[in-house]
C-alpha positions as CSV (number, residue, x, y, z in Angstrom):
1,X,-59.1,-108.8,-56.5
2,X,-62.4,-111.0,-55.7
3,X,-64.1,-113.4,-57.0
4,X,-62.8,-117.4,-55.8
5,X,-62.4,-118.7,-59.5
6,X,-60.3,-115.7,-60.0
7,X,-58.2,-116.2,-56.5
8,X,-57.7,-119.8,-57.3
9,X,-56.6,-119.2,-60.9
10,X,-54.3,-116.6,-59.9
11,X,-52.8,-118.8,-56.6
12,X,-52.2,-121.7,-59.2
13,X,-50.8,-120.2,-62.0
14,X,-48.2,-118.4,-59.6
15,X,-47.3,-121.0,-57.7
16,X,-46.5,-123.4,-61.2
17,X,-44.7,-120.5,-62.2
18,X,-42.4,-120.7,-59.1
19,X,-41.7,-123.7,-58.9
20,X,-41.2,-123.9,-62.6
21,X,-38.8,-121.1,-62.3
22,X,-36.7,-123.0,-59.5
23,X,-36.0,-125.9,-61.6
24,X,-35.4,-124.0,-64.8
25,X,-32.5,-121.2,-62.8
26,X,-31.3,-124.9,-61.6
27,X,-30.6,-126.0,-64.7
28,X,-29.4,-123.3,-66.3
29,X,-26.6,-123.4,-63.5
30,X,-26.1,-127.1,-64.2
31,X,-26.7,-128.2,-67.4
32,X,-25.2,-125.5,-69.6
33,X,-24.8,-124.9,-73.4
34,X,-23.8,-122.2,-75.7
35,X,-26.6,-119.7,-76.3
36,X,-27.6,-120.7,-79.5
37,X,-32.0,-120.5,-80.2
38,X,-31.5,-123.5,-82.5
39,X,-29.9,-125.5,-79.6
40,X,-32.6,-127.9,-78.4
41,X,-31.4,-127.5,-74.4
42,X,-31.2,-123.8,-74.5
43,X,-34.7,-123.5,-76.5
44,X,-36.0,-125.9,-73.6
45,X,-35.0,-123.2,-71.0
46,X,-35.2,-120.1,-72.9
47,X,-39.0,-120.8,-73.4
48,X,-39.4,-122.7,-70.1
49,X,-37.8,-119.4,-68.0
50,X,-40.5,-116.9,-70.7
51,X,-43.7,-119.5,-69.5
52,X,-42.4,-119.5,-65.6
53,X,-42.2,-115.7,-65.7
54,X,-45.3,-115.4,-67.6
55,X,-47.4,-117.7,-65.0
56,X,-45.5,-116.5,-62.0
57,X,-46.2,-112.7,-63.6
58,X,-49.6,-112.9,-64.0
59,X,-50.6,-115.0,-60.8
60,X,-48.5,-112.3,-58.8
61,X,-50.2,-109.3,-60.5
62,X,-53.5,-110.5,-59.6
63,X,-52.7,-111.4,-55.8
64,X,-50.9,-107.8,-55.5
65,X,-54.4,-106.2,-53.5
66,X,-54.0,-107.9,-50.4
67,X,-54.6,-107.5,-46.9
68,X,-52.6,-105.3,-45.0
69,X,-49.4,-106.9,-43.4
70,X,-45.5,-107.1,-42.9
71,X,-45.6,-110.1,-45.3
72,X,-46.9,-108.3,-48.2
73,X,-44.5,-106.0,-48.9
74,X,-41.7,-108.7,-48.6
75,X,-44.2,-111.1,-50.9
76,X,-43.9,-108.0,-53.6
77,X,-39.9,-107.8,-53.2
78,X,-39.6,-111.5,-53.7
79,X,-41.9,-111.6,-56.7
80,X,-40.0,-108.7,-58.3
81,X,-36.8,-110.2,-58.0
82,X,-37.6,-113.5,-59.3
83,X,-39.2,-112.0,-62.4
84,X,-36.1,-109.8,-62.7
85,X,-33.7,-112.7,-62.5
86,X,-35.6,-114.9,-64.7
87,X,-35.9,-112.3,-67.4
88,X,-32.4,-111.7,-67.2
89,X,-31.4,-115.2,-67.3
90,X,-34.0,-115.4,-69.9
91,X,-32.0,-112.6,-71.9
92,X,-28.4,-114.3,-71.0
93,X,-29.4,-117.8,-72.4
94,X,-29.9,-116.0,-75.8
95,X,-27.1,-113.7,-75.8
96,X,-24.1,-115.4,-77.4
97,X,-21.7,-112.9,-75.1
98,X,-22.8,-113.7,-71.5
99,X,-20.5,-115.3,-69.2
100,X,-21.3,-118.5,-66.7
101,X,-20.9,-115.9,-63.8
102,X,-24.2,-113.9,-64.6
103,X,-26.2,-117.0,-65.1
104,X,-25.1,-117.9,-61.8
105,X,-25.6,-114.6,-60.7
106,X,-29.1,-114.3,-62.4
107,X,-30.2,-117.9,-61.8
108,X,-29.4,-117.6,-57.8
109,X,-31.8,-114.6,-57.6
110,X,-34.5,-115.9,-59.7
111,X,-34.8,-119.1,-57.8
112,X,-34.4,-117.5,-54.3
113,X,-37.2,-115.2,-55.3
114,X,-39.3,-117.7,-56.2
115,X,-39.1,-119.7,-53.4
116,X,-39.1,-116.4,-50.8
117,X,-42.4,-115.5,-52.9
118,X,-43.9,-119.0,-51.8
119,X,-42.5,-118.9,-48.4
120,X,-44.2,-115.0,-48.3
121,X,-47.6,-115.9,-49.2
122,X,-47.6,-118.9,-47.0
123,X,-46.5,-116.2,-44.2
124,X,-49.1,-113.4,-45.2
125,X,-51.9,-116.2,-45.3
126,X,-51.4,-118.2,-42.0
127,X,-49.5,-115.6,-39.8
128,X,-47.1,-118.6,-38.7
129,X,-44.8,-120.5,-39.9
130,X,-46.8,-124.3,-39.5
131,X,-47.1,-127.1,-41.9
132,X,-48.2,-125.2,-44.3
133,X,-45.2,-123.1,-45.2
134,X,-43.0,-126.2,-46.2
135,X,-46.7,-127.6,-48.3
136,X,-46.7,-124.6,-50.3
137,X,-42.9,-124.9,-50.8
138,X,-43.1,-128.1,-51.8
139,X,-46.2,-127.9,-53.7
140,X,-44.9,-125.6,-56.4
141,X,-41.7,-127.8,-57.1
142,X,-43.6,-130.6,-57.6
143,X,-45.6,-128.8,-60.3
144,X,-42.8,-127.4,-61.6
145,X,-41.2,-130.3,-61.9
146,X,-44.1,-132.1,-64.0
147,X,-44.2,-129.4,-66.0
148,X,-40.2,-129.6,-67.0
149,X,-41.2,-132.9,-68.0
150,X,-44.1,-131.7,-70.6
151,X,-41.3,-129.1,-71.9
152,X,-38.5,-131.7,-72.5
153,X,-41.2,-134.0,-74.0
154,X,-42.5,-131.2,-76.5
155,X,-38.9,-130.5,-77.5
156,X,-37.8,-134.6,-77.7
157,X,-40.5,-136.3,-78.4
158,X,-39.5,-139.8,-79.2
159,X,-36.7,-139.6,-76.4
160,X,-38.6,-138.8,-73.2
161,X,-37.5,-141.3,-70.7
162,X,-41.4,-141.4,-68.9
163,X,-39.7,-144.7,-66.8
164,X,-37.1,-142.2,-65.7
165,X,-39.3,-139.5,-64.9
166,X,-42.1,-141.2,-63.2
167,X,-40.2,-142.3,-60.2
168,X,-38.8,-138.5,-59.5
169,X,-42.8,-137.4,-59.6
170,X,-44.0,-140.1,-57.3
171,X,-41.2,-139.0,-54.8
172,X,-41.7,-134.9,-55.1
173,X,-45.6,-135.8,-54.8
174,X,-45.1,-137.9,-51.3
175,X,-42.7,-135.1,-50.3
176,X,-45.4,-132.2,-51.0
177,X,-48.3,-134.5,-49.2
178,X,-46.6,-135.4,-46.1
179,X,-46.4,-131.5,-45.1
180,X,-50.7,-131.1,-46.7
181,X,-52.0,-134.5,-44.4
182,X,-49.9,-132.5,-41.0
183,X,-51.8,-129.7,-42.0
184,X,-54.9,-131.4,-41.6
185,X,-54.1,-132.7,-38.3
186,X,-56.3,-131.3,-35.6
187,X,-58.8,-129.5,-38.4
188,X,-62.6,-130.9,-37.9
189,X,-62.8,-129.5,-41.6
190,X,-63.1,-132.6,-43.5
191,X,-64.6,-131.0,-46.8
192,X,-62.9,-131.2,-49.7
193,X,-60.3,-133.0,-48.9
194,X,-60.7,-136.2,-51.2
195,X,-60.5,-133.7,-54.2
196,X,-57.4,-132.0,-53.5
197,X,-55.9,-135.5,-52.9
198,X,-57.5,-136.5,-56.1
199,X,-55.8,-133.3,-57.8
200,X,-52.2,-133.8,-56.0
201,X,-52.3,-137.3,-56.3
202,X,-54.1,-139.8,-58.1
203,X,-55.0,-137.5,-61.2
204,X,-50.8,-136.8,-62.0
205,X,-50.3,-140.4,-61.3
206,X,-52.4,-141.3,-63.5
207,X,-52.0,-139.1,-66.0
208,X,-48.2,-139.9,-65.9
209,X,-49.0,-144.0,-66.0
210,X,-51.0,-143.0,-69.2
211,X,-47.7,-140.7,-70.7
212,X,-45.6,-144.1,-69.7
213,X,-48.3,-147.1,-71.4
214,X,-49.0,-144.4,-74.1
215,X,-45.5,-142.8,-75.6
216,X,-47.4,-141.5,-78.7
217,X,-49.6,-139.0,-76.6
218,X,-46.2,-137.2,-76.2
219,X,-46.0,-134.4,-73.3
220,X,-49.6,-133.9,-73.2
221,X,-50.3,-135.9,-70.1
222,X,-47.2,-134.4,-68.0
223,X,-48.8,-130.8,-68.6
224,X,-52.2,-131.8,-67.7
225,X,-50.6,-133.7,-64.6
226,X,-48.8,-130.0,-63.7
227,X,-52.3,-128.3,-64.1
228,X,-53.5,-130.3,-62.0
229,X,-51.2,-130.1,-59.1
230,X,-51.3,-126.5,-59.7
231,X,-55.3,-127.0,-59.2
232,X,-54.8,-128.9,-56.0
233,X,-52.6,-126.2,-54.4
234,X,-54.6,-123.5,-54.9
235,X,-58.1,-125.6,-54.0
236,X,-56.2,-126.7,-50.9
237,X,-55.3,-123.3,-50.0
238,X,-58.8,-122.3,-50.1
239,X,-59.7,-124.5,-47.7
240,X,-56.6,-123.6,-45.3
241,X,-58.3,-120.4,-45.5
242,X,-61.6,-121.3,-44.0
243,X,-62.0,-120.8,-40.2
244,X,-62.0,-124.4,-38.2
């Protein structure tokens, strides 16, 4: 693959996708109905697990030419197992027949993928395991997370508690920047750094304050706050890239 644009697009779409995938094999496991496509919490996951897949699926496929390395094979492993257990919880949250054991089963794998694939590419990128393996970790649930939001607003859109979301987003975001400022610790790099803190920080903050002041604009500010994490991540992992 070349081409920056093309990198970045494909490093933020998968990393959304992980994190979204995380959150949606969590709930699955925890907040459980009976697989029924007109049920409003299974819809929610059933087309929040297709999107993770999708976005994980097509950022993976266009990150699979990479350098040489250990870490890239075990990248590829994890990625194939998270799509194979989110598909297959996918299936089992539509199949009036399945049993809470293989969503468990299903959801374990998917999310464990998902979180090895993160954990990989951080690996294969920086050859050691420094602040910036826990940042990308964290990074991807805190999209994720915003983007659950924009799902649950879409399907209840007069009943989205913004109040009770926004605090949980202002707390995954400080979590995902403490590991990004060690990072930049001891780096005489100093370009680019306002935007990627305007991406990871004060663009979703906003963008949530707006959902919260403005209910009518429904979920539409939660997914634009997840795009734009998801654009901060992979802009900051550009510049991790560059040599000191």
């Amino acid at each position: 693959m070349s081409g920056l644009p093309l990198r970045v697009l494909a490093h933020g779409l998968a990393s959304l996708g992980a994190g979204l995938l995380v959150w949606l094999a969590t709930s699955a496991v925890l907040v459980t109905a009976p697989p029924d496509p007109q049920n409003r919490l299974v819809w929610l996951q059933a087309s929040g697990l297709g999107l993770a897949c999708a976005a994980l699926g097509l950022g993976g496929a266009l990150l699979w030419r990479q350098p040489a390395s250990p870490w890239r094979g075990r990248a590829r492993l994890a990625l194939g197992l998270a799509l194979a257990g989110g598909l297959a919880l996918l299936y089992l949250r539509l199949v009036p027949a399945s049993l809470p054991a293989q969503a468990l089963l299903f959801a374990s794998v998917a999310g464990m993928g998902a979180l090895a694939w993160l954990a990989c590419q951080a690996m294969l990128e920086r050859g050691q395991a420094g602040p910036w393996l826990p940042a990308r970790l964290a990074l991807g649930l805190y999209a994720g997370l915003a983007m659950i939001v924009a799902l649950i607003g879409w399907q209840w859109p007069t009943a989205l508690p913004f109040s009770a979301t926004l605090g949980p987003l202002l707390l995954v975001g400080c979590l995902a920047l403490a590991p990004v400022l060690a990072s930049w610790r001891g780096r005489g790099d100093q370009a680019g750094r306002l935007p990627v803190l305007v991406l990871l920080a004060a663009l979703p903050w906003l963008l949530a304050g707006i959902g919260l002041l403005l209910p009518r604009l429904g979920a539409w500010p939660w997914a634009l706050a997840a795009l734009a994490i998801a654009a901060g991540t992979a802009r900051e992992r550009e510049r991790q890239l560059r040599p000191d």
